[in-house]
N, C-alpha and C positions, 0 to 999 in steps of 0.2 A: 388494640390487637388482643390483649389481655381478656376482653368479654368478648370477641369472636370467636378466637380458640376456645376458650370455656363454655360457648351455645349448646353445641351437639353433644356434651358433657354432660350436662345437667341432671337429663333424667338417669342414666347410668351412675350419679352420684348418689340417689338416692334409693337409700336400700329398702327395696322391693321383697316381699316373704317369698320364699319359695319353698319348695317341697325338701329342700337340708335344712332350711331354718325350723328348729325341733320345737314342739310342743311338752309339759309336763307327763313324763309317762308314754311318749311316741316311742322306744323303745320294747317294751313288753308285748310280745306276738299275741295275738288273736288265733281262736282253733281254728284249724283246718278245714278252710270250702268258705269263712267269713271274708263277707264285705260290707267296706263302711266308705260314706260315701259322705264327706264333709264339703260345707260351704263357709270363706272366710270375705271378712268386711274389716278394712284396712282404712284408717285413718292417721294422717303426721301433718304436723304444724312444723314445716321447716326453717326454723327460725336465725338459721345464716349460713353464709357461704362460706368456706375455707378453701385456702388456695392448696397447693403438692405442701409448701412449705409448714403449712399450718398456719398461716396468716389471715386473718377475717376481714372477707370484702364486703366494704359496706354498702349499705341498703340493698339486701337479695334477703331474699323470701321465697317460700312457694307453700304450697298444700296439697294434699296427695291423699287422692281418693281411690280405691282400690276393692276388687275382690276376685276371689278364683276360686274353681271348681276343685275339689280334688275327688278322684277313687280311687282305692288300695280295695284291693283283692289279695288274698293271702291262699297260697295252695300250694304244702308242705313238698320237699323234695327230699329223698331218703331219710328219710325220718326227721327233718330238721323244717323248721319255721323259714318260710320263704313266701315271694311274692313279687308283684309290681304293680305300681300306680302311674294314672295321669292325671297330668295338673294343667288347667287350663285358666290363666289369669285375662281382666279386664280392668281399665278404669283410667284416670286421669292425671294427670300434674298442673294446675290452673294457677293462676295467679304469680308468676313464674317472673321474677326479677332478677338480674344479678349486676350489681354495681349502679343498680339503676337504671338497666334497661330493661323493658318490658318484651320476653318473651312470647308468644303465642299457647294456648290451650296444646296440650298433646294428650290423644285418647284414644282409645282402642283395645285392642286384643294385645296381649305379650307372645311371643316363642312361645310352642308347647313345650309341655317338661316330660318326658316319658323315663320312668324309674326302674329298676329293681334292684330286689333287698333280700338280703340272707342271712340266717343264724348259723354263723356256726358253732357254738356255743348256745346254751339256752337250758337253763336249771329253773324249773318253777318251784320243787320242795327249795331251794337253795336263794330264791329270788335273784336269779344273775341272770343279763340277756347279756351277749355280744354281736351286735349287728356289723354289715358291710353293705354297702349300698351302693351304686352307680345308678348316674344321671344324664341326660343328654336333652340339648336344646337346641332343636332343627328350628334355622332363622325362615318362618312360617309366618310371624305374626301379619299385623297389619299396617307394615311398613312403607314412609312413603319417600324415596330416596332425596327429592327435592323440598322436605320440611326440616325445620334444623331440630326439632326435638320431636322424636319417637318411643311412643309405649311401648311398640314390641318388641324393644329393644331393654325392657326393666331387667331382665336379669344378668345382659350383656352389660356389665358394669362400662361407664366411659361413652354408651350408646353407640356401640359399635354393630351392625347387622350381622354378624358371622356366627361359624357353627361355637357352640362352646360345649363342654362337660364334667362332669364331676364324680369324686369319689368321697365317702362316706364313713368314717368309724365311729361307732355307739356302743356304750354300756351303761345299763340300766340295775340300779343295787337297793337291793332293799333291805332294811335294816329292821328287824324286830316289825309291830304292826302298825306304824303308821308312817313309818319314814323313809324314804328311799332320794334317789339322787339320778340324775342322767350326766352322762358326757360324755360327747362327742369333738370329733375333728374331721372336719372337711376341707378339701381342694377343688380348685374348678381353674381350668386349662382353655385357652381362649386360642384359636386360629387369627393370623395374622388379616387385617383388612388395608386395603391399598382402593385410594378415593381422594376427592376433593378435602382441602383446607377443613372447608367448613358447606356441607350440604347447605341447596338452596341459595350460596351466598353469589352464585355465578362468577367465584376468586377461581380463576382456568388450573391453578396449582392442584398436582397431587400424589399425596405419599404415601408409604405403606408405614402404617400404625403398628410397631410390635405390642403386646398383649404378653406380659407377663404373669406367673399363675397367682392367684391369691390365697391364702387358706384364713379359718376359722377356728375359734373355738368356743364351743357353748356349756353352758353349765346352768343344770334345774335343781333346788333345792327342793324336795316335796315333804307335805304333813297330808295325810288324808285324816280329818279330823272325827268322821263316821262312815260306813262306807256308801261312796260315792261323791265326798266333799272333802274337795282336795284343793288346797293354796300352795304357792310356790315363790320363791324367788331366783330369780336367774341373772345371769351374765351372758350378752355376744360380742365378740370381738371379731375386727377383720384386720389384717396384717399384711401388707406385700402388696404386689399385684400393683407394678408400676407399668405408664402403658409411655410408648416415647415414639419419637418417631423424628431421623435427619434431617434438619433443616434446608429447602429445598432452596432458599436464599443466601445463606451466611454458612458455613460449617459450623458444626455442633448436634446436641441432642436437644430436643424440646418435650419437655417431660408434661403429657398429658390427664395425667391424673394417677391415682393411689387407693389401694384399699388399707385407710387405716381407719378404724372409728371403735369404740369403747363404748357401749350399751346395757344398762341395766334394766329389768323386767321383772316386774309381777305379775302374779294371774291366779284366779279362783276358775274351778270346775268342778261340774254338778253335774250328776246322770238323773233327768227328769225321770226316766225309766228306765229298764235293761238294756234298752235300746237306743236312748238319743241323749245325748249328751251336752249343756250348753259351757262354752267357755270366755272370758275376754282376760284380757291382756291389758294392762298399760307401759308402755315404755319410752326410756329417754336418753339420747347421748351426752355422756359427761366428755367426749373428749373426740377431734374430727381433724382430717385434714383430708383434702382431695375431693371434696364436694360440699351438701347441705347438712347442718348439724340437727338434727328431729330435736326438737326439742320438747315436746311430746306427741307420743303413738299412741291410738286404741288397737286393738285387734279382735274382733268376735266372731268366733266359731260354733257351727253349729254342727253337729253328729249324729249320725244313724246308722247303726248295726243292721246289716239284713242277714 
């Protein structure tokens, strides 16, 4: 029963980038009337499964192939740094075990993510941003209600099909001429789903899933070492965000998953030109419960200012 409940889990465990998961310097506004218009390419070696309790089930695996669209447009609003983007992700979860059952392929389109963001605050002699951002994810993707694991469902943690959204706080510090820092704090709020046990599985039962909120915190250490060559090291953490739902057999709760997991990150960034900018990432969880541990991530980004 233990890998049935956990099926339609899966991909929802695995933490998929989106548009709050911050890059080196994603804080510092762009003038007024720019747009940049990034492509990323996502890879993770998900090297075990962890139960709610933090217990490691053995033989699961998967691999997580991935990339999305992003455009941010920036056009200032009473005199302050403003804007919105949309984020449009694609790509796969393959190779997909847990306990030692072999999952199926799941691939597709994700939810789109449509954004906006504002400074209220924003000193450039001073180097200080303060950003504020909201997020929302219309269940859009390419979802297929009778498959037990869904892509479009990567940023609806738990693989739940429903609306979700999110809020945003950033600041960006820079210190003398090579050093600066980001950090941020994010939530994201999830609408209740009521459905079958387990999609696909034809079990007639069905419950409604509460969806508790999860938050975040991130931290970028930066050096630009000339200008436009810049390394970093980061922190992400996810915390909260239990999802449960009444047992429709027995009284009780049955606690469907969790966002906790502990991640560390590096990354080099280079502007080939004024204009385009290439970046990648490596990263790894030291610590998981509630889904797959990555036990290592690439991420590669590519940028272009118009």
């Amino acid at each position: 029963m233990r890998v049935a409940v956990s099926a339609p889990l899966l991909l929802g465990s695995v933490k998929i980038a989106s548009a709050q998961t911050i890059q080196p310097n994603d804080f510092v506004p762009a003038p007024d009337g720019t747009t940049i218009n990034m492509v990323y390419f996502n890879g993770g070696r998900q090297g075990a499964f962890y139960n709610t309790s933090g217990g490691r089930v053995p033989n699961s695996s998967a691999n997580l192939y991935e990339g999305f669209e992003r455009l941010v447009h920036f056009d200032y609003v009473f005199g302050h740094p403003a804007g919105f983007q949309i984020i449009q992700g694609f790509g796969s979860l393959s190779d997909t075990k847990i306990g030692g059952t072999t999952l199926p392929t799941a691939s597709g389109a994700t939810n789109v993510n449509l954004s906006l963001f504002f400074w209220p605050y924003a000193n450039f002699e001073k180097k200080q941003y303060l950003i504020l951002a909201t997020f929302l994810y219309p269940p859009v993707g390419s979802y297929k209600k009778n498959q037990p694991v869904n892509f479009a469902t990567a940023y609806q943690y738990n693989g739940q099909y429903n609306w979700t959204g999110g809020v945003q706080i950033g600041w960006d510090q820079g210190i003398g001429n090579h050093f600066s820092y980001d950090a941020a704090f994010d939530a994201r709020f999830f609408g209740n789903t009521t459905g079958p046990l387990l999609p696909g599985s034809g079990i007639p039962l069905s419950v409604t899933t509460h969806h508790n909120p999860d938050f975040r915190l991130q931290l970028w250490l930066n050096w630009e070492w000339i200008r436009g060559l810049t390394t970093a090291v980061g922190y992400e953490g996810w915390f909260a965000g239990d999802d449960w739902f009444n047992n429709p057999i027995a009284p009780g709760h049955v606690n469907t998953g969790k966002s906790y997991e502990q991640r560390l990150r590096g990354a080099v960034a280079m502007f080939l030109s004024p204009h385009s900018q290439v970046a990648l990432e490596v990263n790894g969880d030291v610590a998981r419960a509630g889904g797959f541990r990555q036990t290592i991530g690439t991420r590669l980004r590519f940028l272009y200012v118009f």
